[in-house]
C-alpha positions in Angstrom: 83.7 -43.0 14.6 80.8 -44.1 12.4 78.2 -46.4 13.7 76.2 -48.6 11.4 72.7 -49.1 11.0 72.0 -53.2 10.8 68.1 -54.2 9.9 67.2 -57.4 11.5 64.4 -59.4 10.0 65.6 -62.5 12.7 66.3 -64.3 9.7 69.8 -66.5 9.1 71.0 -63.2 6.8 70.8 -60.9 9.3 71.5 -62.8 11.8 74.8 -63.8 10.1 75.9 -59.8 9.5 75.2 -59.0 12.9 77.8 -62.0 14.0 80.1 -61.1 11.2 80.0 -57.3 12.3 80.8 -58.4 16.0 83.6 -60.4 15.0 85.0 -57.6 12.9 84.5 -55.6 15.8 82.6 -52.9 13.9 80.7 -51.3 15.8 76.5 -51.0 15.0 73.2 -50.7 16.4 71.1 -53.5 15.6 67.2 -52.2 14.6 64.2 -54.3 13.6 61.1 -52.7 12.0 57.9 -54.2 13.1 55.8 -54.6 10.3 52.8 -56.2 12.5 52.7 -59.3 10.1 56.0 -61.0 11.3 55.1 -65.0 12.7 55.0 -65.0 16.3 57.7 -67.3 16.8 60.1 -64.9 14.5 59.1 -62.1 16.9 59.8 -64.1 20.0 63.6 -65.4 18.4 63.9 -61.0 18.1 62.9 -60.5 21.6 64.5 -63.7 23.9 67.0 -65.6 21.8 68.9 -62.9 19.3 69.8 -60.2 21.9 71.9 -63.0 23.4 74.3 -63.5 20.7 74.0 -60.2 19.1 72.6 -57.8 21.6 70.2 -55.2 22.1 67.5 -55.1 19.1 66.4 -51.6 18.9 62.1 -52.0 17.9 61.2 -49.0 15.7 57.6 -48.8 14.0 54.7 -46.6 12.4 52.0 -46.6 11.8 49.5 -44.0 9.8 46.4 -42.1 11.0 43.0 -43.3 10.6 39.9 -42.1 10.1 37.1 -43.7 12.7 35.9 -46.3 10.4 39.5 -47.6 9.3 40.0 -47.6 12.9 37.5 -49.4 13.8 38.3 -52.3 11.0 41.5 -52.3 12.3 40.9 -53.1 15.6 38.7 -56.1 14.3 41.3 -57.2 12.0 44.1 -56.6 15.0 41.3 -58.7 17.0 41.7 -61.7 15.2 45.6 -61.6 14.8 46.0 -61.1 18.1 48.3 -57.9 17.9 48.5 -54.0 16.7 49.6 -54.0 12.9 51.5 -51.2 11.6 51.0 -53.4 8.1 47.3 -53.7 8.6 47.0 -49.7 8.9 48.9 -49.2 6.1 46.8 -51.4 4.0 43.7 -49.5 5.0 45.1 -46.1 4.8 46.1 -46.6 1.3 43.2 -48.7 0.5 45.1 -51.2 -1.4 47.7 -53.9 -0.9 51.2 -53.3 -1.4 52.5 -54.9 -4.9 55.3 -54.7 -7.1 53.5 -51.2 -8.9 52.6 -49.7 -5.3 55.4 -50.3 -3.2 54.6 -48.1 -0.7 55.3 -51.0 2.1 58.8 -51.0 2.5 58.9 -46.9 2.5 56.3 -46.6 5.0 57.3 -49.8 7.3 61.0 -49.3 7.5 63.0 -46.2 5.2 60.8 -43.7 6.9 60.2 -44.9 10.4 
């Protein structure tokens, strides 16, 4: 029997497949890839409100290795967030934002983890 893989952002979309799939009774494992720059409010709908409905959100993430410097600007940039951030590492590993000619993000954040 094949299982399906459904991304949830906590967004209405994915939200609404993971309803539609339960009502088709199709079975699936429900992941969401913590990119570290989510709002908190959209990661506290993932962890106490969607399981509910849906249930059991599987958290993946990853994150690259840094040297001691990067490391250290991370943690000061994690400081003022107030969490870890795979996206933040990513940013400084790469030493550049993610655009629409580097689109390393989406590769790093979710295909590959």
């Amino acid at each position: 029997m094949k299982v399906h893989i459904a991304s949830v952002s906590g967004g209405k979309d994915s939200t609404a497949m993971c309803l539609w799939l339960l009502e088709q009774e199709i079975e699936y494992r429900a992941c969401h890839f913590d990119t570290g720059w989510e709002h908190p409010a959209t990661i506290s709908y993932l962890r106490e409100t969607l399981p509910q409905h849906i249930g059991k959100i599987e958290v993946h993430s990853r994150e690259p290795q840094l040297n001691e410097q990067a490391e250290a600007y991370a943690l000061e940039l994690e400081e003022m967030l107030g969490w870890r951030s795979p996206f933040v590492r990513w940013t400084l590993s790469k030493a550049m934002f993610p655009s629409r000619r580097r689109r390393y993000c989406t590769q790093e954040l979710k295909v590959f983890t």
